[in-house]
TORKOL-4160 file (C-alpha; in steps of 0.2 Angstrom, whole numbers, padded with zeros to 4 digits, m for minus):
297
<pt num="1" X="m0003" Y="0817" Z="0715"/>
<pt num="2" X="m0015" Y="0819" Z="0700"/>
<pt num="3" X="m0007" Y="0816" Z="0681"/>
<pt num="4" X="m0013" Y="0814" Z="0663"/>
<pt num="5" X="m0008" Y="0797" Z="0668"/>
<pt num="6" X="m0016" Y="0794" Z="0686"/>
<pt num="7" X="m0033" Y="0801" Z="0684"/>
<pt num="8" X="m0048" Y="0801" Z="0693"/>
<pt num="9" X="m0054" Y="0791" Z="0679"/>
<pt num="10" X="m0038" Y="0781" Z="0678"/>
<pt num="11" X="m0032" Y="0786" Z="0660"/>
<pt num="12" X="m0016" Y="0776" Z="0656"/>
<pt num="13" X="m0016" Y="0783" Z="0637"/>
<pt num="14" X="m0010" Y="0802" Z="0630"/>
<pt num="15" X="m0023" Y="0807" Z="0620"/>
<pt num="16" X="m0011" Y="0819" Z="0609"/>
<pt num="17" X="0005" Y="0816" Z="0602"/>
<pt num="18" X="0019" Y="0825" Z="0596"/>
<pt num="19" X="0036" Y="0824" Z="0584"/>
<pt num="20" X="0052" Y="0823" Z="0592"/>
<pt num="21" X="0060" Y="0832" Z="0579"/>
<pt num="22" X="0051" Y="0842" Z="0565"/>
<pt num="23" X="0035" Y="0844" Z="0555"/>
<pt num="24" X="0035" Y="0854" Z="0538"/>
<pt num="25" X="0051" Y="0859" Z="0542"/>
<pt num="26" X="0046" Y="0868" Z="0558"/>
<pt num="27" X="0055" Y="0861" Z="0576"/>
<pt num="28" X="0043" Y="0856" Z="0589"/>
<pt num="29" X="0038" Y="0865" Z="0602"/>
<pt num="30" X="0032" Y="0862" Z="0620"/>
<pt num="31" X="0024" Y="0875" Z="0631"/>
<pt num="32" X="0023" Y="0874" Z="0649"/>
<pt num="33" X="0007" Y="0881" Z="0657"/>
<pt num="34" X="0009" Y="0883" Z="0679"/>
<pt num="35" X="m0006" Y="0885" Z="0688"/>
<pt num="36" X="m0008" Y="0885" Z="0708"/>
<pt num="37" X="m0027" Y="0888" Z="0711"/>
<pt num="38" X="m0031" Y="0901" Z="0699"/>
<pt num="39" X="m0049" Y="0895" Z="0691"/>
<pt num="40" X="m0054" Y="0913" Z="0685"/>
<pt num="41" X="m0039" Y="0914" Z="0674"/>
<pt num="42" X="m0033" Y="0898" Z="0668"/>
<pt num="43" X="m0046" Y="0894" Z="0655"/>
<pt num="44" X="m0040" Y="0908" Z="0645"/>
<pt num="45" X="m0024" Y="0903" Z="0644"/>
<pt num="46" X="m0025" Y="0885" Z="0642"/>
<pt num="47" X="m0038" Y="0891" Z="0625"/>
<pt num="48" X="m0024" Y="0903" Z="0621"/>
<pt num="49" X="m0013" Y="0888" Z="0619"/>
<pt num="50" X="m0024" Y="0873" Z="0610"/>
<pt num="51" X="m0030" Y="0887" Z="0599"/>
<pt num="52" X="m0010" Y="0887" Z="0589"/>
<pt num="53" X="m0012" Y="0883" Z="0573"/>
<pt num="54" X="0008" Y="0875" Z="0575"/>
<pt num="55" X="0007" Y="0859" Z="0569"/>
<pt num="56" X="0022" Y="0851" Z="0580"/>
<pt num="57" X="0016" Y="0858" Z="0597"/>
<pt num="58" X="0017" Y="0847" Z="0614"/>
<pt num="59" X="0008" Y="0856" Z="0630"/>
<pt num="60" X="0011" Y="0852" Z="0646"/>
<pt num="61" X="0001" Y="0861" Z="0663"/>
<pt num="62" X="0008" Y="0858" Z="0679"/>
<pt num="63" X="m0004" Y="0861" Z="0694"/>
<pt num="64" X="0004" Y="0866" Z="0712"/>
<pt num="65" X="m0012" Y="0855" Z="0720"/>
<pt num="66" X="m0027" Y="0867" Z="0718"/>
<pt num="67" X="m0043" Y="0865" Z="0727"/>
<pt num="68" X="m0053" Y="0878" Z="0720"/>
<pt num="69" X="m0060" Y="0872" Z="0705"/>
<pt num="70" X="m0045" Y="0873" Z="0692"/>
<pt num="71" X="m0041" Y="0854" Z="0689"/>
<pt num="72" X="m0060" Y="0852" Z="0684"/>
<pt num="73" X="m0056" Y="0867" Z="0672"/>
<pt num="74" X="m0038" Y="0857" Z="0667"/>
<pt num="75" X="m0050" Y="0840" Z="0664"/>
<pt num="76" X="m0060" Y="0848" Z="0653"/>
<pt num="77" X="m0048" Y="0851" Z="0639"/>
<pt num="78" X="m0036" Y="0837" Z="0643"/>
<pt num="79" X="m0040" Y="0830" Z="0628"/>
<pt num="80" X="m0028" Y="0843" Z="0620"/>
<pt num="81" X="m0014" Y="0842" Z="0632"/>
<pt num="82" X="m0002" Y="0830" Z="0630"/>
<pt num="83" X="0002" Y="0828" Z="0648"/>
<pt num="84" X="m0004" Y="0838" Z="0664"/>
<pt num="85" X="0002" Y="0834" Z="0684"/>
<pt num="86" X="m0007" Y="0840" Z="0700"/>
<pt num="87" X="0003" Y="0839" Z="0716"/>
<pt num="88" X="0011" Y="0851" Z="0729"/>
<pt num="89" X="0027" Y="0858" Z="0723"/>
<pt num="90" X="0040" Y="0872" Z="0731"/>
<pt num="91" X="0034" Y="0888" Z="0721"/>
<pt num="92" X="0033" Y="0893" Z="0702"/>
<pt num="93" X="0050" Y="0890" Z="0697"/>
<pt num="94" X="0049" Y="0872" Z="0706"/>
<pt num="95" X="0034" Y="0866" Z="0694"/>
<pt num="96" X="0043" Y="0876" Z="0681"/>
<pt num="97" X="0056" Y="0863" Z="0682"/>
<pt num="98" X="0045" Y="0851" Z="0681"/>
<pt num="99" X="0039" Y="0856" Z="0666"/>
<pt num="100" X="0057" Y="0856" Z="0660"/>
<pt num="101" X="0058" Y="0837" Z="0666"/>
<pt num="102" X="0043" Y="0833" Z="0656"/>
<pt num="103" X="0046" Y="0843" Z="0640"/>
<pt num="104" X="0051" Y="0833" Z="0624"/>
<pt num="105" X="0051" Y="0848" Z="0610"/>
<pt num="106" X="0068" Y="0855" Z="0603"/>
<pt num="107" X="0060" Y="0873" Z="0610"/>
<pt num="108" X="0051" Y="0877" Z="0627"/>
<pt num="109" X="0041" Y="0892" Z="0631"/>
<pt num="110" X="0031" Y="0895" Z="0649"/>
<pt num="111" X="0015" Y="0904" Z="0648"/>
<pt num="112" X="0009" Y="0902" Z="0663"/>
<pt num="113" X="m0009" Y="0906" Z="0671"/>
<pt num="114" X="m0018" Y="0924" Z="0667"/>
<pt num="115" X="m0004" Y="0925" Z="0653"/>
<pt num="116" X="m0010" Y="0922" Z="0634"/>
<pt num="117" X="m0002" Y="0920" Z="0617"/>
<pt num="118" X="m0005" Y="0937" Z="0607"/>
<pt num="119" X="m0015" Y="0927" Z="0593"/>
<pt num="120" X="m0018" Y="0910" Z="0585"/>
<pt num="121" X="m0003" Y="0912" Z="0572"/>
<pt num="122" X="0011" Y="0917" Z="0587"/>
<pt num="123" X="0019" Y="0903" Z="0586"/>
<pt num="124" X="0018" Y="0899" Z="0568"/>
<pt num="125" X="0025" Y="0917" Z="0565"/>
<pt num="126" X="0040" Y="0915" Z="0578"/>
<pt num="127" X="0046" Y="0898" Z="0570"/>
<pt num="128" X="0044" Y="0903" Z="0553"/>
<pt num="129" X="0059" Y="0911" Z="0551"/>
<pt num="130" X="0074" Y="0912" Z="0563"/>
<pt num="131" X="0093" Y="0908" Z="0562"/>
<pt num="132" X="0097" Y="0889" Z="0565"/>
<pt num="133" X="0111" Y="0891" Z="0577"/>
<pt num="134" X="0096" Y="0905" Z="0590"/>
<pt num="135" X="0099" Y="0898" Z="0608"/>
<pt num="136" X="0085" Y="0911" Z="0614"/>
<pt num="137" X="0071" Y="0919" Z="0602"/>
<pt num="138" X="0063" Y="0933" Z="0611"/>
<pt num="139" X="0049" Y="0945" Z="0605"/>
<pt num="140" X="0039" Y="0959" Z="0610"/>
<pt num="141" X="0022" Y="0959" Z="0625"/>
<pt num="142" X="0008" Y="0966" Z="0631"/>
<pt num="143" X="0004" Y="0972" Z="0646"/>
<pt num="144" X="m0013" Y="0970" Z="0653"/>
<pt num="145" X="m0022" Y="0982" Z="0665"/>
<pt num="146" X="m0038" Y="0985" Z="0673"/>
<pt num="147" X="m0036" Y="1004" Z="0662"/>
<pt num="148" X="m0030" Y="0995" Z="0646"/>
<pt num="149" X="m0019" Y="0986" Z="0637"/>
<pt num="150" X="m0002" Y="0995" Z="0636"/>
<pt num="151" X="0009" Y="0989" Z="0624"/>
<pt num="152" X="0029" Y="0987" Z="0631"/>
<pt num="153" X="0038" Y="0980" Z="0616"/>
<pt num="154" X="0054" Y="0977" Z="0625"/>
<pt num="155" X="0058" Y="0984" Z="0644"/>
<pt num="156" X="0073" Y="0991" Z="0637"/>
<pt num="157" X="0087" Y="0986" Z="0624"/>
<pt num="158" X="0095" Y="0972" Z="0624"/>
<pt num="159" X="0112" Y="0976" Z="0627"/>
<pt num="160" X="0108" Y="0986" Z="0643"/>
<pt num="161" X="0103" Y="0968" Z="0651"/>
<pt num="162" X="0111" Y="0968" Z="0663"/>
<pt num="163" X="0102" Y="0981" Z="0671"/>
<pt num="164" X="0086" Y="0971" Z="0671"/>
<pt num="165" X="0075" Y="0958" Z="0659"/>
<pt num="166" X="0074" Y="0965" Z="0642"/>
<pt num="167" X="0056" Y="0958" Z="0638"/>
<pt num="168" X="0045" Y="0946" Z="0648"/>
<pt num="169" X="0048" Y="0926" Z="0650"/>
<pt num="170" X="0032" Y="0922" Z="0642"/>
<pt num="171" X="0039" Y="0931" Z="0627"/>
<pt num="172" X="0054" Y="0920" Z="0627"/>
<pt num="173" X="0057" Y="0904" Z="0620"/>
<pt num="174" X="0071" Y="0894" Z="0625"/>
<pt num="175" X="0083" Y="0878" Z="0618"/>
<pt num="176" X="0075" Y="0866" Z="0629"/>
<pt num="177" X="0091" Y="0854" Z="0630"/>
<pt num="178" X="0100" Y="0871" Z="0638"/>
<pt num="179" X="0086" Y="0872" Z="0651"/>
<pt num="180" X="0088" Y="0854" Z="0655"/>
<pt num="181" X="0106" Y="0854" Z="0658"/>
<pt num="182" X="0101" Y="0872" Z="0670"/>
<pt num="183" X="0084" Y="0873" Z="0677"/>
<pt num="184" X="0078" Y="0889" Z="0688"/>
<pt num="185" X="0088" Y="0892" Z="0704"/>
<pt num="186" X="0075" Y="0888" Z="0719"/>
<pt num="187" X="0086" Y="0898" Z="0730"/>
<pt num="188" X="0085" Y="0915" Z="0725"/>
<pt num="189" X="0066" Y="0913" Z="0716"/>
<pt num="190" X="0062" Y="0932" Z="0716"/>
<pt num="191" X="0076" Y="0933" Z="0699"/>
<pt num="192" X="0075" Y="0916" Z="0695"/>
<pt num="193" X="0069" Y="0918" Z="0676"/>
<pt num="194" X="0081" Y="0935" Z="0674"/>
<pt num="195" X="0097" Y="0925" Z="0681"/>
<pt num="196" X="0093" Y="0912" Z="0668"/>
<pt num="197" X="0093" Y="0922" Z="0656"/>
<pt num="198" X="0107" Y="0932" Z="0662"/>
<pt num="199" X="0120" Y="0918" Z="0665"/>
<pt num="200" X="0114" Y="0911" Z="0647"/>
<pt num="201" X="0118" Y="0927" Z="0640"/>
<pt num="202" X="0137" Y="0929" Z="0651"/>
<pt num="203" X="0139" Y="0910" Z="0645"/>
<pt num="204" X="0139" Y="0917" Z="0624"/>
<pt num="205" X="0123" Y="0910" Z="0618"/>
<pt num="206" X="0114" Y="0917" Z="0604"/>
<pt num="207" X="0098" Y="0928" Z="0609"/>
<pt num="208" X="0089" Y="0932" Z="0594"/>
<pt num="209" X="0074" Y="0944" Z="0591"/>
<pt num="210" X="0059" Y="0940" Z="0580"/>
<pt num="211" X="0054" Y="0958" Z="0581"/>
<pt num="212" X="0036" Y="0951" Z="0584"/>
<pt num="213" X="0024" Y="0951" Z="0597"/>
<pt num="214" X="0022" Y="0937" Z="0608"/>
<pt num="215" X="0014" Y="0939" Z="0622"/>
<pt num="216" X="m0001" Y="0947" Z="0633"/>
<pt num="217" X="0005" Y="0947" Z="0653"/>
<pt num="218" X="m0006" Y="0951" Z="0670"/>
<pt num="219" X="0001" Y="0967" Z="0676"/>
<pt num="220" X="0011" Y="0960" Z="0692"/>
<pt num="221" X="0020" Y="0943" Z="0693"/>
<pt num="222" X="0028" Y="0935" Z="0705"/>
<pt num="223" X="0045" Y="0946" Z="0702"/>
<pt num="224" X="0038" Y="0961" Z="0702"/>
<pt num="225" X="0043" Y="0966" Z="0722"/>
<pt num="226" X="0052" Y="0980" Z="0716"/>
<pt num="227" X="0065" Y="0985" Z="0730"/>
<pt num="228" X="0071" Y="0965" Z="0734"/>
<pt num="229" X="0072" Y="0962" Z="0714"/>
<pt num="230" X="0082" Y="0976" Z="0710"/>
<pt num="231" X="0095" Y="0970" Z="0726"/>
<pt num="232" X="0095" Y="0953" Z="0721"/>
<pt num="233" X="0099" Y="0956" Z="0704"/>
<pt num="234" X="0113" Y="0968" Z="0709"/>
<pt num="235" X="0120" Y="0953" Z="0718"/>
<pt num="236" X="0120" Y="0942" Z="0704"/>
<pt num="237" X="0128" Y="0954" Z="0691"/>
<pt num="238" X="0141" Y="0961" Z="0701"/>
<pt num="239" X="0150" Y="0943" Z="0702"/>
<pt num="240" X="0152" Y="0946" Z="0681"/>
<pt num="241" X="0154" Y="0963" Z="0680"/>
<pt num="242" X="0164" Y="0978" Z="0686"/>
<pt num="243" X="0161" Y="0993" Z="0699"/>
<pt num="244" X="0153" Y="1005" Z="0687"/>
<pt num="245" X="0137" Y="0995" Z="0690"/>
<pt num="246" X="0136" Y="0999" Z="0706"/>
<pt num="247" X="0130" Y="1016" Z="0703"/>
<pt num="248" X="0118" Y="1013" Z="0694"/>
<pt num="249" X="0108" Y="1001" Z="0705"/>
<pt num="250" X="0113" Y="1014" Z="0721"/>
<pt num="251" X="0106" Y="1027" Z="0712"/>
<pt num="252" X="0090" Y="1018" Z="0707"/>
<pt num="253" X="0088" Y="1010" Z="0725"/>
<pt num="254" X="0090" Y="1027" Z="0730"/>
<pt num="255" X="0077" Y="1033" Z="0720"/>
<pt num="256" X="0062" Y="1019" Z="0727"/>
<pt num="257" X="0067" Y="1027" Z="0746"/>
<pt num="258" X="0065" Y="1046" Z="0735"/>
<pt num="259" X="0050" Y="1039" Z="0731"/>
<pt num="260" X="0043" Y="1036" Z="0750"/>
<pt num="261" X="0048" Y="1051" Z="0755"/>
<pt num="262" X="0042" Y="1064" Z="0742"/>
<pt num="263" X="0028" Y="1069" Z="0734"/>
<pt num="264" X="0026" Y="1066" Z="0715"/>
<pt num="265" X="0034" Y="1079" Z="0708"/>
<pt num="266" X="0048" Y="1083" Z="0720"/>
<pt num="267" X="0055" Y="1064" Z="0715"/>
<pt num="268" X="0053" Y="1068" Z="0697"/>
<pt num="269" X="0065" Y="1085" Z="0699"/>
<pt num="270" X="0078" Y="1077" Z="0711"/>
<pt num="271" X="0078" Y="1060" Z="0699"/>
<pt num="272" X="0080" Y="1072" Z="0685"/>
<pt num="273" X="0094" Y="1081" Z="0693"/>
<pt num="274" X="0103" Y="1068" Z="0698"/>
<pt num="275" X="0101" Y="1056" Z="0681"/>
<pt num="276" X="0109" Y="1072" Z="0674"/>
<pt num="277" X="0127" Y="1070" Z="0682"/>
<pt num="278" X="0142" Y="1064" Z="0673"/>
<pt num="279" X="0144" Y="1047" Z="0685"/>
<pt num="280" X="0126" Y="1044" Z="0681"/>
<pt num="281" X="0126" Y="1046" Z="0664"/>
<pt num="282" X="0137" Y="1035" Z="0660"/>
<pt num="283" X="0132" Y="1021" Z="0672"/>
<pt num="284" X="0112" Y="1022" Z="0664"/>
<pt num="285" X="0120" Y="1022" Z="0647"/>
<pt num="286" X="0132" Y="1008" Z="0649"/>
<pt num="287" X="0131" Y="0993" Z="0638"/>
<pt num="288" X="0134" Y="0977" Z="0647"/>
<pt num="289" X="0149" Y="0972" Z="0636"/>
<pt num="290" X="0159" Y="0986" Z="0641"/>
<pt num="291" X="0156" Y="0982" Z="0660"/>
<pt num="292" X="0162" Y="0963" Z="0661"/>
<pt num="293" X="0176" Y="0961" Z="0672"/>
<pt num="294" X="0195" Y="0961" Z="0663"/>
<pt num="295" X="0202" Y="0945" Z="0665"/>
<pt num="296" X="0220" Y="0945" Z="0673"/>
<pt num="297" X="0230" Y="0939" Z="0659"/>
């Protein structure tokens, strides 16, 4: 294991510091960077981090144990990281928890390698103003391609979440004290981030939208396997929520096989007529407040 505090050249010392509570009014802040061999991208990111201009920001970058030249990359900015590890771990959400572990601001954000911060003011402009008893503040992202930048906003409205991740987790920050006391599941990884945020959510806290851009995202992550995530997610909200679910994530299971089996155009006319039936309807225009199971009295 390498750390900020076991170093090749034997640093004891953080260079950096941060408040425990606030500065100018503002909470602090930690964000969590988690790398595993990815030395094209991880320069950018760390840049896109040590550029905030927030003054009560802590960063922490957890490594997985890379060998190909991205803890040479980590060193060379180390000087503005308050505390980085480099040791094997069991997967992303693993040395996500980690970060957790190691995180001292009141807030926690995870942008994690090949993911940025939309500008130098993001976090600044989150924080400036948002109501004090927020448990979640989310925003809008960007999604990088090899074509362009395409501009998501929100996946889809917040009360339809139980159908899937409103916005990204990089454009999430979270109370950190919440994550502590429930870190990422390690047993069902492919939803980990959405179940946090969904069991959050059936548990009453506050999700608040700072209607501002947050993010810029790789294309693809480590969810996006498309078929398995869509199961596991079915799994998960059908222990809180009634029946009427289950057509919606039959018909959009149905409609990936569709999907090997026709052409394009044949899939968009049979998903169009099938969307168009009553049952249907009303399962992709449910909101996830009228699906919670009744409770028996």
């Amino acid at each position: 294991m390498m750390s900020r505090t076991q170093t090749a050249n034997d640093q004891t010392a953080n260079v950096c510091s941060t408040n425990e509570d606030t500065e100018n009014g503002l909470p602090s802040v930690t964000i969590v960077t988690v790398v595993y061999n990815d030395a094209e991208n991880i320069e950018k990111t760390l840049l896109s981090v040590i550029s905030q201009n927030y003054p009560n920001l802590e960063y922490i970058v957890i490594d997985g144990g890379s060998t190909d030249g991205t803890v040479d990359i980590i060193k060379k900015y180390e000087s503005r990281i308050h505390r980085w590890i480099s040791e094997k771990d069991a997967g992303i959400y693993d040395a996500m928890n980690k970060g957790i572990d190691l995180a001292s601001g009141q807030w926690i954000n995870f942008m994690n390698a090949n993911d940025q911060f939309y500008n130098s003011t993001t976090i600044d402009e989150v924080f400036k103003d948002f109501p004090e008893d927020a448990d979640f503040i989310y925003g809008y992202f960007i999604r990088r391609k090899e074509e362009g930048d395409e501009y998501v906003g929100l996946r889809l409205p917040f009360h339809e979440i139980w159908k899937d991740m409103p916005f990204s987790h990089q454009a999430l920050f979270s109370k950190t004290a919440l994550l502590k006391q429930n870190k990422f599941c390690l047993h069902n990884k492919i939803i980990s981030d959405y179940k946090s945020v969904f069991l959050h959510y059936v548990d009453g806290r506050k999700f608040f939208n700072c209607h501002k851009t947050i993010a810029i995202t790789a294309s693809a992550g480590y969810s996006d396997k498309t078929f398995r995530r869509t199961f596991e997610r079915w799994k998960l909200v059908r222990k809180h929520l009634n029946y009427k679910i289950d057509i919606y994530f039959i018909f959009l299971l149905g409609s990936y096989i569709l999907e090997t089996l026709f052409p394009p155009q044949a899939h968009r006319f049979l998903i169009q007529k099938i969307s168009a039936l009553k049952p249907a309807k009303n399962a992709l225009s449910a909101t996830t407040e009228s699906l919670f199971k009744k409770k028996s009295p």
